[in-house]
C-alpha positions in Angstrom: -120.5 137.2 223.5 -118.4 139.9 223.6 -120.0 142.1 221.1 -123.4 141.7 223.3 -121.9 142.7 226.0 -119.8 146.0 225.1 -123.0 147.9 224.3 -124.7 146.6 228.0 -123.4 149.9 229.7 -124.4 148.1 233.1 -128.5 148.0 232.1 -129.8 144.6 232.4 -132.3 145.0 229.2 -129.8 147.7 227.5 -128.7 145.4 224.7 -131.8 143.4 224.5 -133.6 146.6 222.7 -130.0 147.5 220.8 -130.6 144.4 218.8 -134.1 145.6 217.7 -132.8 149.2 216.7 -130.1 147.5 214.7 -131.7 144.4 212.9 -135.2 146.3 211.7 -136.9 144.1 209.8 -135.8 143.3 206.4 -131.8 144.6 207.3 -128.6 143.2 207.7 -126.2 145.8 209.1 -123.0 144.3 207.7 -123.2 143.9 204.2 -122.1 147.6 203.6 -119.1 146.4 205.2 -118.3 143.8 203.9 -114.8 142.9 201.8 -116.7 141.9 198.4 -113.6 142.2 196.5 -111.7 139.6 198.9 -112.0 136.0 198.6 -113.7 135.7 202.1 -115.9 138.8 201.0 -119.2 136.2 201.1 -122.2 135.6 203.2 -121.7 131.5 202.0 -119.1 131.4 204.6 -122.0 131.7 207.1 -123.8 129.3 208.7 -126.9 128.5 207.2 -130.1 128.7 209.2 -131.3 125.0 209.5 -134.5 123.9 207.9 -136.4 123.8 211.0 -135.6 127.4 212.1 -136.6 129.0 209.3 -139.0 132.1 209.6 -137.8 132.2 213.4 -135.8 133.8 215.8 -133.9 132.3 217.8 -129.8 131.4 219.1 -127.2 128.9 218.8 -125.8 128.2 222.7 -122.4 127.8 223.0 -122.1 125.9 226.6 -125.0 123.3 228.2 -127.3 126.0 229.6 -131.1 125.7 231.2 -133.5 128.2 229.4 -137.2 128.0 231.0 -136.4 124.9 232.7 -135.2 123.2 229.9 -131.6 122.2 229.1 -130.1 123.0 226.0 -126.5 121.1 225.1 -123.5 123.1 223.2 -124.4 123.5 219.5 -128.5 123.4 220.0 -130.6 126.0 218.1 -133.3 127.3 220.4 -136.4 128.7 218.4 -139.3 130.6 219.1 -141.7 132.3 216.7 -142.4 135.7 217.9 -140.1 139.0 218.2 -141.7 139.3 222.0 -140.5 135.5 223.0 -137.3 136.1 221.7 -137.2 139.3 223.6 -138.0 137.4 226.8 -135.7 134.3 226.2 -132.5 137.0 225.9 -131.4 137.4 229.1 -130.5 133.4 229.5 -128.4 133.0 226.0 -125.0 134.7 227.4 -123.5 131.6 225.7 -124.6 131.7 222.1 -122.7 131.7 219.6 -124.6 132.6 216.5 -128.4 134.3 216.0 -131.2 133.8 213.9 -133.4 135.9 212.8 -137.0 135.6 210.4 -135.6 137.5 207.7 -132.2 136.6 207.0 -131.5 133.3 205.4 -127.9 132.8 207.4 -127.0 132.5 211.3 -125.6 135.7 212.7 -122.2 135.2 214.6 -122.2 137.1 218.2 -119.5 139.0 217.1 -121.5 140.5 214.2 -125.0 141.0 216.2 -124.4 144.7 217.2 -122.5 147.0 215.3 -119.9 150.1 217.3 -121.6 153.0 217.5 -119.2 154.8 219.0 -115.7 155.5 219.3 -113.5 153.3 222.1 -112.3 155.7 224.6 -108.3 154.9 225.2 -108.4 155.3 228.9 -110.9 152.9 229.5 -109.7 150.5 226.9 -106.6 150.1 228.8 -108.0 150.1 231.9 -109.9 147.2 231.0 -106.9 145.2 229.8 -104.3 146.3 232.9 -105.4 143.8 235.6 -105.8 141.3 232.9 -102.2 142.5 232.5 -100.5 142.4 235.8 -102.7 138.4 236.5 -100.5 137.6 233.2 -96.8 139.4 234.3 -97.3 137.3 238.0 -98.5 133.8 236.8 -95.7 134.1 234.1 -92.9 135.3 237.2 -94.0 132.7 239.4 -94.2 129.7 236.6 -90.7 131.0 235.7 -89.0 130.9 238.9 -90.8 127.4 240.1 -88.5 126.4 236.3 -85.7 127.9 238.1 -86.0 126.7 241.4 -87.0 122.9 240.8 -84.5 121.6 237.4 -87.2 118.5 237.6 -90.0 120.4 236.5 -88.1 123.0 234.6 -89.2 121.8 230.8 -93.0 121.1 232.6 -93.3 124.9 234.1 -91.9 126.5 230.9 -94.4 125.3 228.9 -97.3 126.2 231.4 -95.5 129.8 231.4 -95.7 130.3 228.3 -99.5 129.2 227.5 -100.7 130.8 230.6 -98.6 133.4 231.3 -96.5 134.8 228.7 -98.8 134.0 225.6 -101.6 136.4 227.2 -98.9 138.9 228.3 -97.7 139.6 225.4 -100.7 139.6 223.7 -102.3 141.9 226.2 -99.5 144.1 226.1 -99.6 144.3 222.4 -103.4 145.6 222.9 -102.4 148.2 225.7 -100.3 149.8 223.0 -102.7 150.3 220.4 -104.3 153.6 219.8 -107.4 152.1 219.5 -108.9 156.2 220.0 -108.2 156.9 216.4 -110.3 154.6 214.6 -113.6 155.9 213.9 -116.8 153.8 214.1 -116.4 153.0 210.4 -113.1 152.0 211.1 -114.4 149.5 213.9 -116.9 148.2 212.1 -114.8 146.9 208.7 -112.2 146.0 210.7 -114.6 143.6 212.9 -116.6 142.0 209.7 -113.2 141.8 208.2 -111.8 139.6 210.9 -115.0 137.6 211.1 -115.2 136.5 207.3 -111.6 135.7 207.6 -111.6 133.6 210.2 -114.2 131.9 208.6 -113.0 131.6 204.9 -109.3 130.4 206.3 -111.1 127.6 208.3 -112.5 125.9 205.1 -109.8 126.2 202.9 -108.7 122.4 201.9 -105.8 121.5 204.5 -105.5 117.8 202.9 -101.6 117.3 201.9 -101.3 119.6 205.3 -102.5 116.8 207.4 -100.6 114.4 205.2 -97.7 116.1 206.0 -98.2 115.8 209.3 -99.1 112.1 209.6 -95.5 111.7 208.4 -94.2 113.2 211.1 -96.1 111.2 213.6 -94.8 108.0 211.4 -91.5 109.2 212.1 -91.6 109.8 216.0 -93.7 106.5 216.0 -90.5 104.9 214.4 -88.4 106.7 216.9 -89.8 105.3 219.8 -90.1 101.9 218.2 -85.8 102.0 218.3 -85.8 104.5 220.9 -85.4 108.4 220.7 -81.7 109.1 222.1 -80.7 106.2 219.7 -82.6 107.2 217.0 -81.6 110.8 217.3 -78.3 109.9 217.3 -78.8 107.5 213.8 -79.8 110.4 211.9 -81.0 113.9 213.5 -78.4 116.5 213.5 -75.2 115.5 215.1 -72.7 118.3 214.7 -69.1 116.0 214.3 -71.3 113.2 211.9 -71.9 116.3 209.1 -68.5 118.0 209.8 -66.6 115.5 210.2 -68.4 112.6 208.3 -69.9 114.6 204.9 -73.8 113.8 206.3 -75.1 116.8 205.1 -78.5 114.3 204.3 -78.5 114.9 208.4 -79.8 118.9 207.4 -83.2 117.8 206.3 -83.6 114.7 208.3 -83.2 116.3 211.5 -86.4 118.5 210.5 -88.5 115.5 210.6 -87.7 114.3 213.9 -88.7 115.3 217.3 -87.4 114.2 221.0 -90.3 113.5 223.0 -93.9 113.6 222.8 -94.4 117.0 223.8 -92.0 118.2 221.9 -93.9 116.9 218.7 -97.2 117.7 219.9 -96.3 121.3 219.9 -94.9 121.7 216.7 -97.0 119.9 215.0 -99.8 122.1 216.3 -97.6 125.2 215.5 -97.2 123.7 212.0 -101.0 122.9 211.0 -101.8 126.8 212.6 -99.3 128.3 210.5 -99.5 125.6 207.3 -103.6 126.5 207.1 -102.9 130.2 207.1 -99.8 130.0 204.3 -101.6 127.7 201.9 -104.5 129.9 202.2 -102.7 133.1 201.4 -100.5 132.6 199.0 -100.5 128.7 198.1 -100.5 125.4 198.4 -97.1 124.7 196.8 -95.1 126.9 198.6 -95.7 125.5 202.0 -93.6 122.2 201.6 -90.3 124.6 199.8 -90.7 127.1 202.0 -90.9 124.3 205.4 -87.7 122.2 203.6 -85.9 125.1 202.9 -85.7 127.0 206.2 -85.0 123.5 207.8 -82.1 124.0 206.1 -81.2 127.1 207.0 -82.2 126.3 211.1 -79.8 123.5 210.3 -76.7 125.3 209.1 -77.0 128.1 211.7 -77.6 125.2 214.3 -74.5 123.6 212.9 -72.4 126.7 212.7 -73.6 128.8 215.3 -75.3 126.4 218.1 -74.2 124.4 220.7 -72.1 121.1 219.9 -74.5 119.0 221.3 -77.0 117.1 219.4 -80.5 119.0 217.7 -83.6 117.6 216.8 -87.1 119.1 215.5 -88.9 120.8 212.8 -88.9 124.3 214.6 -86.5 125.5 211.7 -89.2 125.0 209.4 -91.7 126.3 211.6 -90.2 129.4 212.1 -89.4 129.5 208.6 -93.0 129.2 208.3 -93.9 132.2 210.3 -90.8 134.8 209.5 -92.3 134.0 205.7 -95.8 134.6 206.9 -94.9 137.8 208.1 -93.8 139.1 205.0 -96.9 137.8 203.3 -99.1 140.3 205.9 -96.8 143.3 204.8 -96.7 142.5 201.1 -101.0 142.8 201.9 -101.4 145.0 205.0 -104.1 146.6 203.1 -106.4 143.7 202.6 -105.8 140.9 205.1 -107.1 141.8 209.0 -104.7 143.7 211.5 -104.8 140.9 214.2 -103.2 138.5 211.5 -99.4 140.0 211.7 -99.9 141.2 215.1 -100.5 137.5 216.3 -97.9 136.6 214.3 -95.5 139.5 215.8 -96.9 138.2 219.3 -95.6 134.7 218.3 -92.3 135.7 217.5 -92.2 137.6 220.9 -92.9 134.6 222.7 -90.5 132.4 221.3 -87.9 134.6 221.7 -88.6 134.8 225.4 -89.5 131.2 225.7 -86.3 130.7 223.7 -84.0 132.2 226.1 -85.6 131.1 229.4 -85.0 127.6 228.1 -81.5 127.8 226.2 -80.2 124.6 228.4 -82.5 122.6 226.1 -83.6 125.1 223.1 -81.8 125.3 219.8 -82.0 129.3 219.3 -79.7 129.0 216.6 -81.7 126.9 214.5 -84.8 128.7 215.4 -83.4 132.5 214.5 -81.8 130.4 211.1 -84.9 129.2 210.2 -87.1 132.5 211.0 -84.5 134.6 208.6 -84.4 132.0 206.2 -88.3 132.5 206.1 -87.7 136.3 205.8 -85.4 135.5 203.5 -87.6 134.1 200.6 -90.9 135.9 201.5 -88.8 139.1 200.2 -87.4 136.7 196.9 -90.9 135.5 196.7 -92.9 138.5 197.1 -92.8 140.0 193.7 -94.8 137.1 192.3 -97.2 136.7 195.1 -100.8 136.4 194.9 -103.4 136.8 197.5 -105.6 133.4 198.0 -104.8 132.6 193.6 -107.1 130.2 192.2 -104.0 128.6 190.5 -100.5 127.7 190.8 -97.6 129.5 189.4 -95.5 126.8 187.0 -92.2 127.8 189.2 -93.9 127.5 192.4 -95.1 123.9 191.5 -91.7 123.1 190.7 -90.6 123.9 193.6 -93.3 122.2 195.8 -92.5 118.7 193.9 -88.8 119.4 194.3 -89.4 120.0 198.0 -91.7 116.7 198.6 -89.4 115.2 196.8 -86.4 115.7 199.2 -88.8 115.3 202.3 -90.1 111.8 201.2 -85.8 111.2 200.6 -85.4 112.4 203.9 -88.1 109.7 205.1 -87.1 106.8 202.9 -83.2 107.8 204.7 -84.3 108.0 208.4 -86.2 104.4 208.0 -82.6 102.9 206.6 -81.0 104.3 209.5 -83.3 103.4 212.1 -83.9 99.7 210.2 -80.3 99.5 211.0 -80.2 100.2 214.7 -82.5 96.6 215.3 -81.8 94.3 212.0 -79.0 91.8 213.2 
């Protein structure tokens, strides 16, 4: 409940009477802020205020808490009827989520209850994020050198390095840079109701063919491991001398589909459905599975020219096609989409930079940097006919997207004649 507690200034009660200068009857501070010429511009996106709660005050709680000797579970509503209950009931909601009031027909997020009313002071800013800072630079240190120092675990500590370590260090040292002194409360307060709706509007957008996409995938490794991964790897994922030598270029696209292990699909499939949702939302549907076959390609070429001789597996190409194509997308509308989009996207490009050279003994960084320019690439082709969130497709784009499926579903049908080959007699 961050937004709760930035205005507690160290008073137990402070914020408990904030929220009654700020929600007056009758008033909702954030509809002068809010983006009505956007698609997520809307008070739908909102939670209602359920049927039972209506004419009440009250919170949703956010982790199993015990309020007056009762015990609430995550996602319960607790009601009362007056403004002087409600008062009184405060103090034991630190975990809500969302707030009701009589008055307003939709639940209030936490982040939206109280609006800045003041400027953020830099030094204190930063001193607020610099331990956080210096926890993040040691747990990444020590998680590296354990890599280092025990080959067994290497892969293991990597990953935990990243998510625990360099994931928040980056990201905090992205918001020790920001001169978060020069915006003025206005400033603060459109740029939190922006984020908000956002976040909101991008998690109902229709993610159908998205998960469809990914259920392939999963077929695929499930295939793999039927015949076994090394072999099937070998049978058609991208081994350098069976394209140069051989003329199986078909290996460019069917290496995209396949992954090497179960972590290894795990993550990118959960870096492809993050990144998937927020294209398709943006710009459109169509342009997800061109833009994902396409800087396969390109990951696969550079891999093949530039990379090591050994085998390489994985849709990270694509991925990072995926987010160097994204990144264009928050330029081409800097103005309108929310300020921590492209910097989370910056911060992931950071991170798997870093993560790609502290693990280069089993990291294709050729295929990754091949697929992140190819996604450069044809976000600046694509940009002069882009449309934020358009409520149709473009003739050429749907082209394209049928084309695309097209050679992923050839790519498919050729992996299963591979594979069917590797245990028929």
């Amino acid at each position: 409940m961050a937004a709760m507690e930035g205005q507690q200034s160290g008073a137990s009660g402070q914020w408990e009477i904030e929220w009654l200068r700020h929600w007056p009857e009758g008033t909702v501070w954030f509809r002068r802020y809010l983006p009505t010429d956007l698609p997520w511009g809307k008070e739908s996106f909102l939670d209602p205020v359920p049927e039972n709660a209506v004419g009440c005050y009250g919170a949703k709680v956010g982790a199993e808490t015990r309020i007056d000797g009762v015990r609430y579970e995550s996602g319960q509503v607790v009601v009362v009827d007056s403004q002087a209950d409600f008062r009184r009931l405060l103090p034991g909601l630190d975990s809500a989520t969302e707030f009701l009031f009589p008055w307003y027909e939709k639940m209030v997020p936490a982040s939206l209850l109280l609006p800045h009313r003041e400027t953020i002071g830099l030094a204190e800013y930063r001193r607020g994020i610099t331990s956080k800072l210096l926890r993040a630079f040691v747990l990444a240190v020590g998680l590296v050198a354990l890599a280092f120092a025990v080959p067994s675990l290497m892969i293991i500590a990597l990953i935990a390095a990243v998510m625990y370590g360099l994931h928040p260090l980056v990201e905090l040292g992205m918001a020790w840079t920001r001169r978060v002194d020069r915006l003025t409360v206005e400033d603060l307060n459109r740029r939190a109701v922006n984020f908000e709706f956002f976040r909101r509007w991008i998690q109902t957008r229709p993610a159908r063919w998205l998960k469809v996409g990914l259920g392939v995938l999963v077929a695929v490794f499930v295939a793999q491991l039927a015949v076994g991964t090394m072999p099937s790897i070998v049978a058609a994922a991208l081994v350098k001398e069976r394209v140069l030598a051989d003329g199986e270029w078909w290996r460019l696209v069917t290496t995209g589909l396949m992954h090497g292990n179960v972590i290894h699909i795990l993550f990118n499939g959960m870096a492809l459905y993050s990144l998937g949702r927020v294209l398709v939302a943006l710009v459109s549907p169509a342009l997800l599975s061109f833009v994902f076959v396409a800087t396969v390609v390109t990951g696969s070429l550079a891999s093949l020219w530039l990379g090591p001789g050994v085998p390489s597996v994985g849709a990270s190409g694509g991925i990072l096609g995926c987010l160097g194509f994204l990144l264009v997308v928050t330029v081409k509308f800097g103005k309108e989409l929310p300020g921590y989009l492209r910097a989370s996207l910056i911060q992931a490009t950071i991170v798997v930079a870093i993560f790609g050279a502290l693990g280069s003994q089993f990291i294709d960084n050729a295929g990754h940097a091949g697929g992140f320019l190819g996604g450069l690439v044809l976000g600046a082709l694509f940009s002069p006919w882009m449309r934020l969130a358009p409520s149709s497709t473009r003739p050429l784009f749907r082209l394209l997207s049928w084309g695309s499926i097209a050679v992923l579903l050839g790519g498919v049908g050729k992996i299963g004649m591979e594979l069917a080959q590797l245990v028929l007699p």
